[in-house]
N, CA, C and O of each residue as an XYZ file, in Angstrom:
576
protein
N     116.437     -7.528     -9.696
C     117.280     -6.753     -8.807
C     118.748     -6.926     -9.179
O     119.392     -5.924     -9.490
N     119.207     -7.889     -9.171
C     120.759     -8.214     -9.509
C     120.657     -9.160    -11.335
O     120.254    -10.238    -11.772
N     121.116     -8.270    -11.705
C     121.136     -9.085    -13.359
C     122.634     -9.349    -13.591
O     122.816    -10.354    -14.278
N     123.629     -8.787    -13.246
C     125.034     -9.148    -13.256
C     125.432     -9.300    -12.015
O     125.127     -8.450    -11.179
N     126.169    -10.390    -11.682
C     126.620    -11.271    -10.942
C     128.296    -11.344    -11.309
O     128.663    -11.792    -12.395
N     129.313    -10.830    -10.235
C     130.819    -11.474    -10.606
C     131.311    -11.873     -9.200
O     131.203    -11.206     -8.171
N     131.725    -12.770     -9.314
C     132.426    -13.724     -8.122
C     133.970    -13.361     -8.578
O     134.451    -13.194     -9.699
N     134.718    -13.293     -6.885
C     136.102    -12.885     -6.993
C     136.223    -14.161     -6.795
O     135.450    -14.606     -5.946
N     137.149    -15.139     -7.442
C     137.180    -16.470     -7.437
C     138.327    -16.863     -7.423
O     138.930    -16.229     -8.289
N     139.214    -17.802     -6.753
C     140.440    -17.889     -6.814
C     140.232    -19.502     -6.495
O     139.157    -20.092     -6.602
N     141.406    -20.051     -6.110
C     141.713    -21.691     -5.906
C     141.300    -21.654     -4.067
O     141.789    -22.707     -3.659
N     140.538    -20.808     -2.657
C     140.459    -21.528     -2.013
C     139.297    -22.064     -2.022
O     138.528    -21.998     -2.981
N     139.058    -22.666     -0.913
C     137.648    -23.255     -0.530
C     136.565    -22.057     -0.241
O     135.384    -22.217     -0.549
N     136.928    -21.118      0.232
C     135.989    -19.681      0.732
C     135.851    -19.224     -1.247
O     134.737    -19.063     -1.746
N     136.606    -19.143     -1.739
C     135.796    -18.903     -2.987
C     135.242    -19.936     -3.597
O     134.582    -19.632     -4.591
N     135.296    -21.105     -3.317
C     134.304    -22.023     -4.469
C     133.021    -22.372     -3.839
O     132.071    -22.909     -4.408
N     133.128    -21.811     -1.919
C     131.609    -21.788     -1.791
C     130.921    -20.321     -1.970
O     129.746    -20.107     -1.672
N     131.850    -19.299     -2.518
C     131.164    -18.311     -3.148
C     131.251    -18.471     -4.630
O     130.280    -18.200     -5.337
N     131.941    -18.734     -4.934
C     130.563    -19.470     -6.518
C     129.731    -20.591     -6.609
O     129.319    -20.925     -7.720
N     129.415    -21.234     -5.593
C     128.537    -22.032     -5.646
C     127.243    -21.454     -5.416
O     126.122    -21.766     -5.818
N     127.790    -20.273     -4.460
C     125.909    -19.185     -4.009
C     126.103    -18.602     -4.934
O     124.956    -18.308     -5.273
N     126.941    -18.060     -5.863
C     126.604    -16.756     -7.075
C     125.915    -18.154     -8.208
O     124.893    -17.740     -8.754
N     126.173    -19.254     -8.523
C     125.662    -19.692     -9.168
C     123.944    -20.075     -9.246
O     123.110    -19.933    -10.140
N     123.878    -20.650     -7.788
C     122.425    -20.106     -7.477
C     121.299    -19.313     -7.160
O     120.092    -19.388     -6.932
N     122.656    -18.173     -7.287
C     122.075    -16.542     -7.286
C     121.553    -16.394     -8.470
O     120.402    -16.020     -8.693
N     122.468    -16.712     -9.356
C     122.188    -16.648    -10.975
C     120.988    -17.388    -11.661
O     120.123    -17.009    -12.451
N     121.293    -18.714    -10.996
C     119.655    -19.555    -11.916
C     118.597    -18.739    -11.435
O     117.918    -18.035    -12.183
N     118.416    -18.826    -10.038
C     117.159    -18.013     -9.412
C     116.722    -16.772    -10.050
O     115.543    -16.437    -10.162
N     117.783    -16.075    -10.483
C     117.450    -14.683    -10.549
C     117.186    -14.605    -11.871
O     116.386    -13.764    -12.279
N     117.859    -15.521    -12.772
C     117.996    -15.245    -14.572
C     119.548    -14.311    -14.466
O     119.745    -13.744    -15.541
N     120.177    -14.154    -13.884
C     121.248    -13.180    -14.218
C     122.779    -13.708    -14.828
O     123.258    -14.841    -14.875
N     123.162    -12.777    -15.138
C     124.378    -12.818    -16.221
C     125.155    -13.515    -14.588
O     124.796    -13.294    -13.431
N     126.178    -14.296    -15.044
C     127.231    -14.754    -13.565
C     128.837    -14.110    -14.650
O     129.003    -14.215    -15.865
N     129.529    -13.638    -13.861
C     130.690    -14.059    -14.289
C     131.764    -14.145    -13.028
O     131.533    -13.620    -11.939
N     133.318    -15.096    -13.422
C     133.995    -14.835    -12.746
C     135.064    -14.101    -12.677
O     135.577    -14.091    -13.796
N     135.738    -13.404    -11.845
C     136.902    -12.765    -11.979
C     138.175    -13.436    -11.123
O     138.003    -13.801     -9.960
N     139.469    -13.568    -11.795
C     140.505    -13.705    -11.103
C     141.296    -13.841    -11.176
O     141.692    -14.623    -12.040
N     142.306    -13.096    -10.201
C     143.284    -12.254    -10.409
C     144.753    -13.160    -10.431
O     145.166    -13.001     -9.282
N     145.604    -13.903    -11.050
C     146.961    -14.315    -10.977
C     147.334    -13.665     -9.915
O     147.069    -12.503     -9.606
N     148.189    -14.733     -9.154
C     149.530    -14.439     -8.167
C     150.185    -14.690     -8.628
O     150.233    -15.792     -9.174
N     151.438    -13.475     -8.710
C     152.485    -13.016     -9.618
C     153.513    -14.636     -9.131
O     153.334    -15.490     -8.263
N     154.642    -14.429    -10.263
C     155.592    -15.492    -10.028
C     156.685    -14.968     -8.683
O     156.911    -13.786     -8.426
N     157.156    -15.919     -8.081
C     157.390    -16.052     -6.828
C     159.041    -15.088     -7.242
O     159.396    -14.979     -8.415
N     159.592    -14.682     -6.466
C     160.951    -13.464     -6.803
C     161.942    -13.952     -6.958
O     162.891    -13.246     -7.301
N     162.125    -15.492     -6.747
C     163.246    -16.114     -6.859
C     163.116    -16.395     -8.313
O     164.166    -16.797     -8.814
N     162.241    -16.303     -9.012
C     162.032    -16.548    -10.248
C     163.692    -15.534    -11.140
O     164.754    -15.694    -11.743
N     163.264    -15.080    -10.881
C     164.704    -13.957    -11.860
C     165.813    -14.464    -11.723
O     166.400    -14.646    -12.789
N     166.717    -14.985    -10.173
C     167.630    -15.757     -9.691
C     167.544    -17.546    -10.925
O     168.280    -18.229    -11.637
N     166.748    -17.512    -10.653
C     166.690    -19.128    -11.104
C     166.791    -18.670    -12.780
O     167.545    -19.495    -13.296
N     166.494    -18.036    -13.447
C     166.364    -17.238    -14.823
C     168.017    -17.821    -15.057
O     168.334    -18.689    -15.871
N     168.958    -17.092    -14.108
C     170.328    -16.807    -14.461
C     171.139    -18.256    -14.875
O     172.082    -18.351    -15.660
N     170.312    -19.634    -13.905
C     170.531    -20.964    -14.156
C     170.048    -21.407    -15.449
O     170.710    -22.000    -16.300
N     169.028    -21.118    -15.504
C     167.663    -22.114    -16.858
C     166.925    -21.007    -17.510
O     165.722    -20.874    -17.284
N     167.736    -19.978    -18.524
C     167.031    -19.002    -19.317
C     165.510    -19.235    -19.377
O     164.842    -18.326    -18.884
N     164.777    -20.379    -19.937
C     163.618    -21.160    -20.306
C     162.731    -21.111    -18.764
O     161.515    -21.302    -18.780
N     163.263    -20.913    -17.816
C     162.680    -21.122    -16.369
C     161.265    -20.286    -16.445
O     160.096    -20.629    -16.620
N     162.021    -18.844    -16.198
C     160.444    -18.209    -16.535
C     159.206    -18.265    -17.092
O     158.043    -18.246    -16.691
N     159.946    -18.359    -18.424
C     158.583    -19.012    -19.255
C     157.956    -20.074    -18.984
O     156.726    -20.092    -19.035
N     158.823    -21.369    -18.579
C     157.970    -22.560    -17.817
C     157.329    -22.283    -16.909
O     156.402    -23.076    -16.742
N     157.384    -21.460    -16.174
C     156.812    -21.304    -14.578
C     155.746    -20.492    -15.068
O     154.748    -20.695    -14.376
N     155.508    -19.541    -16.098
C     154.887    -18.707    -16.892
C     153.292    -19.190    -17.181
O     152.176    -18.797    -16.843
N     153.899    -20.368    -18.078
C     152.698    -21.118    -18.969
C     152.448    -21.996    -17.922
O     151.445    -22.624    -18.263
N     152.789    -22.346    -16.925
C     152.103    -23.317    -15.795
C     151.131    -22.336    -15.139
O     149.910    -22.482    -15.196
N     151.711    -21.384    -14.547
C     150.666    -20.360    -13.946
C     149.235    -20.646    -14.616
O     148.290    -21.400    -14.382
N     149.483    -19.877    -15.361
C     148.390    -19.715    -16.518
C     147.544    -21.033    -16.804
O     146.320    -20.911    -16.868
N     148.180    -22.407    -16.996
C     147.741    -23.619    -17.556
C     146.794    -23.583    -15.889
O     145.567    -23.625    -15.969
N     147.372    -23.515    -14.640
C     146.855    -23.417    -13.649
C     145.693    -22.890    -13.295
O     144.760    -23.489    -12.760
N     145.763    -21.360    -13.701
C     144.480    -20.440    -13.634
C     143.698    -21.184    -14.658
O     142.679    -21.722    -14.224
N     143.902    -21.300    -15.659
C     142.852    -21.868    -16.969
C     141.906    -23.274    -16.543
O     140.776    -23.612    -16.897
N     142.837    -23.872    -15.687
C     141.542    -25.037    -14.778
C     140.796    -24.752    -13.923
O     139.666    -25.201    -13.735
N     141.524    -23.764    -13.168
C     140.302    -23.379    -12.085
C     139.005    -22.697    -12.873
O     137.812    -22.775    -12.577
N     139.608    -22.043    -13.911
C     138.295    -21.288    -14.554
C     137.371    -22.414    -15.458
O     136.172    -22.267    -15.695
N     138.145    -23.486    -15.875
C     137.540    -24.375    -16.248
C     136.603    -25.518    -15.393
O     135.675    -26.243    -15.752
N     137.144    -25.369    -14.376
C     136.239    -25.937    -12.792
C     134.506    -25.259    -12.552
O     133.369    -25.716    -12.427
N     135.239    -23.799    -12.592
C     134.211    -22.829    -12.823
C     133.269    -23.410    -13.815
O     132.388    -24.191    -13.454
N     133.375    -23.171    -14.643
C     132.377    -23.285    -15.833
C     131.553    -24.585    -16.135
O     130.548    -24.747    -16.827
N     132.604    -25.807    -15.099
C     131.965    -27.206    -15.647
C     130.640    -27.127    -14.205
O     129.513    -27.620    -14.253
N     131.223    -26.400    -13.107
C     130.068    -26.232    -11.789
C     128.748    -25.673    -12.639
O     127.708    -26.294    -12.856
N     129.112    -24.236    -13.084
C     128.097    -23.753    -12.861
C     127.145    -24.441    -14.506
O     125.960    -24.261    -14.787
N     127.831    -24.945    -15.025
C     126.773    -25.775    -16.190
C     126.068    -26.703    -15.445
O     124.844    -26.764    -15.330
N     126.721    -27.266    -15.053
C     126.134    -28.455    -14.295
C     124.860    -28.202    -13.600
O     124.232    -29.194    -13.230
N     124.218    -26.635    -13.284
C     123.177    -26.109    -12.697
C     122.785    -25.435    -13.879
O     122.528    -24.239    -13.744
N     122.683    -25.930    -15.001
C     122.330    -24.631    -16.078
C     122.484    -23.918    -16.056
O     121.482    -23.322    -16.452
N     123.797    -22.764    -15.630
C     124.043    -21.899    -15.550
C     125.214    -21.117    -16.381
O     126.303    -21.214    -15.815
N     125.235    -20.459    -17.444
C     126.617    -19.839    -18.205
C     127.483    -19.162    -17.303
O     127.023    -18.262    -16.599
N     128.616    -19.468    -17.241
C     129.837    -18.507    -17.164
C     130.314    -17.697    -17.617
O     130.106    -17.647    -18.829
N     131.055    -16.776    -17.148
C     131.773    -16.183    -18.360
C     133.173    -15.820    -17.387
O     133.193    -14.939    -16.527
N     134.059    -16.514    -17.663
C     135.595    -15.954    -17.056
C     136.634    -14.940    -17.190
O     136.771    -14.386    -18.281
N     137.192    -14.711    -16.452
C     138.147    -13.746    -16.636
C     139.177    -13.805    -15.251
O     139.050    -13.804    -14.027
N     140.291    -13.856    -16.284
C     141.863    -14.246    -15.579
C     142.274    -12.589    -15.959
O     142.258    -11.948    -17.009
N     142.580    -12.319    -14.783
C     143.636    -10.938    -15.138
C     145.381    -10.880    -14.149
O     145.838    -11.711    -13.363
N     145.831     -9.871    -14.513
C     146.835     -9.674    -13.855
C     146.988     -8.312    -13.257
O     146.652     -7.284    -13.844
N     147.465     -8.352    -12.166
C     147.249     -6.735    -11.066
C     147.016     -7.252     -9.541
O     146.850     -8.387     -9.093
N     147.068     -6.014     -8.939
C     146.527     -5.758     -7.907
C     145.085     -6.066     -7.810
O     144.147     -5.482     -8.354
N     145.072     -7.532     -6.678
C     143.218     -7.913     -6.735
C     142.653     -6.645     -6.693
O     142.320     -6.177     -7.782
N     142.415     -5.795     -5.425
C     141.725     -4.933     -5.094
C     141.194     -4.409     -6.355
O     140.156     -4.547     -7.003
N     142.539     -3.611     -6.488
C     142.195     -2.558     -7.685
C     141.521     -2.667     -9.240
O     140.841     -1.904     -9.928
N     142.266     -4.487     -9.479
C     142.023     -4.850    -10.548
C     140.479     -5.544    -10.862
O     140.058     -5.834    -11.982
N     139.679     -5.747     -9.421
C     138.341     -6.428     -9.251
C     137.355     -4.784     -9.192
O     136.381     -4.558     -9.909
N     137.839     -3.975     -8.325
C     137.317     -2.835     -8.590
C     136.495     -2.204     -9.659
O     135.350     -1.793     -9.850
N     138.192     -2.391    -10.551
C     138.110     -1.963    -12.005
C     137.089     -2.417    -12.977
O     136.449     -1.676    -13.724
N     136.965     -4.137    -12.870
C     136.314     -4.963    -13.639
C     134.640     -4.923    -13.002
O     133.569     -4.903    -13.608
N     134.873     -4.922    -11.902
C     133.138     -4.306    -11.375
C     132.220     -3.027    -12.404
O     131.134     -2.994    -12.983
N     133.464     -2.015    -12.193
C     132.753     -0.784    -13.176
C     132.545     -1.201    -14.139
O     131.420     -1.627    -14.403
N     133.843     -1.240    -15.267
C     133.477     -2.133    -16.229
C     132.707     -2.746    -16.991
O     132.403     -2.504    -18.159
N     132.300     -3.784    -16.112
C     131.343     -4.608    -16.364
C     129.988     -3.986    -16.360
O     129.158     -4.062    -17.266
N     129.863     -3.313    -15.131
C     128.558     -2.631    -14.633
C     127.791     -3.463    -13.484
O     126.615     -3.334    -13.144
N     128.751     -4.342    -12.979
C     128.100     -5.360    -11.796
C     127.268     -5.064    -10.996
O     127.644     -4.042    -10.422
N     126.055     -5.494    -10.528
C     125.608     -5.256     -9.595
C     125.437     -5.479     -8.080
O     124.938     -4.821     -7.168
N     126.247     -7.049     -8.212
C     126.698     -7.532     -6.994
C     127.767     -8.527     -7.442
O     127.882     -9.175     -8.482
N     128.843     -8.415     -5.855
C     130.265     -9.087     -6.079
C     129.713    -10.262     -4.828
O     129.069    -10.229     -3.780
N     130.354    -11.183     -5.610
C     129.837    -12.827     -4.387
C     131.522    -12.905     -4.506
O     132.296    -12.859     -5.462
N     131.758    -13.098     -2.506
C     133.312    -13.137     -2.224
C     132.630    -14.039     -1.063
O     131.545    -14.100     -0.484
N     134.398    -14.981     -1.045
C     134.062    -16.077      0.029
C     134.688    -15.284      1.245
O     135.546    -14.431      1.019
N     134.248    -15.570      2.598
C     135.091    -14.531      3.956
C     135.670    -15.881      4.432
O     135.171    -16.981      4.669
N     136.960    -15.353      4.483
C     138.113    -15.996      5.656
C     137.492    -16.251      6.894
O     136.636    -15.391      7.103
N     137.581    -17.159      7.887
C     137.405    -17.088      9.618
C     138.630    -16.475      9.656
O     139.636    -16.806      9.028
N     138.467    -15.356     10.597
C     139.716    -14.481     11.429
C     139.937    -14.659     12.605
O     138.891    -14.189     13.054
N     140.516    -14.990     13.500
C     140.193    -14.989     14.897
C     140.411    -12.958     15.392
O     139.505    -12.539     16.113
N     141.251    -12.167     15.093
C     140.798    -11.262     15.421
C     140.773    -10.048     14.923
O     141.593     -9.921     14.013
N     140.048     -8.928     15.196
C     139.368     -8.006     14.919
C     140.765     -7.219     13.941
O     140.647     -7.329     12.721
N     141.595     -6.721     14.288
C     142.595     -6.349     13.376
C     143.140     -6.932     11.908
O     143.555     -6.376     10.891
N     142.943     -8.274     12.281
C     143.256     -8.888     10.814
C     142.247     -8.613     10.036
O     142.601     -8.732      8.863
N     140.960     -8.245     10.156
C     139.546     -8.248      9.404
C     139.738     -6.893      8.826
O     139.021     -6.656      7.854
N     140.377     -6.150      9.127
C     140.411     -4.659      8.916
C     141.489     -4.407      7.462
O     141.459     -3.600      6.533
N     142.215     -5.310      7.758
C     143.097     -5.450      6.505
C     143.060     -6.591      5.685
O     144.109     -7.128      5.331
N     141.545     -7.173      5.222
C     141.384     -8.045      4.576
C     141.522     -7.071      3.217
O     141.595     -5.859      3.012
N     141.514     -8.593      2.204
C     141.031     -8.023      0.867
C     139.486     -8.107      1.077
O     139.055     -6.954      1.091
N     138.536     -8.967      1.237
C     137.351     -8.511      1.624
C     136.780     -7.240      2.170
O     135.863     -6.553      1.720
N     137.656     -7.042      3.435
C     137.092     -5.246      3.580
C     137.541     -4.409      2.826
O     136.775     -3.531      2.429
N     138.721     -4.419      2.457
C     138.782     -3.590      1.043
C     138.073     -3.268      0.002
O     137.736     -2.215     -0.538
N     137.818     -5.017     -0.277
C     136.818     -4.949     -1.660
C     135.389     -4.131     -1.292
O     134.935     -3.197     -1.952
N     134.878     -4.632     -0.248
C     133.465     -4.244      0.343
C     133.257     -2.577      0.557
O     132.163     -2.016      0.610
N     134.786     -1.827      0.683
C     134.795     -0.643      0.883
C     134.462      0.230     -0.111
O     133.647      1.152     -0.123
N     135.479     -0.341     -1.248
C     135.510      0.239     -2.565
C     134.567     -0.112     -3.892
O     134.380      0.386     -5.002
N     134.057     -1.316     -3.096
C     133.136     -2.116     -4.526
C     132.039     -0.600     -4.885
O     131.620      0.233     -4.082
N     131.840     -0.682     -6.273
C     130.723      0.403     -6.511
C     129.250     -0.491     -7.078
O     128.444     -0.116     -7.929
N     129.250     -1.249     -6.604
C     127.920     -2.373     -6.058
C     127.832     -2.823     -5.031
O     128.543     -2.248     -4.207
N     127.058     -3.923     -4.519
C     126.292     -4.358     -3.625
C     127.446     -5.542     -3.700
O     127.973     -6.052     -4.688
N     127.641     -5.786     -2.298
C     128.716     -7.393     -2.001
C     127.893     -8.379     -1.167
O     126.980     -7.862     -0.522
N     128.049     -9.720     -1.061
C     127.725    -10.277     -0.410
C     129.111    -11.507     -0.262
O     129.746    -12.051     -1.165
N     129.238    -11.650      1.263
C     130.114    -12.599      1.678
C     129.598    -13.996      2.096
O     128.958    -14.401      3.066
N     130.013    -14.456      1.221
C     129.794    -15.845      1.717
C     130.728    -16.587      2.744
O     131.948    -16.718      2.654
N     130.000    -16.988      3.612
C     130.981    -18.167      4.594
C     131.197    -19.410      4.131
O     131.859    -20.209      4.792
């Protein structure tokens, strides 16, 4: 039923217990897992601080990145650890659009996303979760 598997995966706790179920989605099933995820851009004071320490950007640059590259490396040491392959992917964009994108793409058949607790009904409406769930062109499942 599900042979590709991509988890929207980022640094909280709601996504690493949704790759912990896409990973055991994956052994169970035999299916391809991968992860996706998206950089948060550098913070706006970044350009200001540029005008002090030319070199700033770029430091703050390659940390990002050195940053994302562990979490994906977190990724990969979990889901071995269950016999399971990874396959990562760091992008840059708009989550929505840019997880969207990589769904088609790919040809996913289901997206494993961790859900926020909301306390109320309005904030849920403007999640990235309901977004994603709106627009995904597969099957989602939210993990708590």
């Amino acid at each position: 039923m599900f042979k590709r598997i991509t988890v929207a995966y980022n640094e909280t706790p709601e996504a690493e217990r949704a790759l912990l179920s896409a990973i055991q989605l994956a052994k169970i099933l035999s299916a391809e897992l991968r992860t996706i995820t998206v950089m948060a851009n550098l913070p706006a004071y970044t350009a200001f601080a540029a005008a002090g320490d030319p070199s700033l950007p770029q430091t703050l640059e390659d940390d990002r990145l050195k940053f994302y590259q562990g979490l994906q490396e977190k990724a990969r040491v979990l889901a071995e650890s269950q016999g399971v392959e990874v396959l990562s992917h760091i992008v840059d964009g708009l989550q929505v659009e840019t997880i969207i994108h990589h769904l088609r793409e790919y040809k996913a058949d289901l997206l494993v996303l961790g859900l926020h607790h909301r306390n109320l009904y309005m904030a849920r409406l403007w999640s990235t979760a309901y977004e994603l769930a709106q627009e995904s062109p597969c099957s989602v499942l939210g993990v708590h």
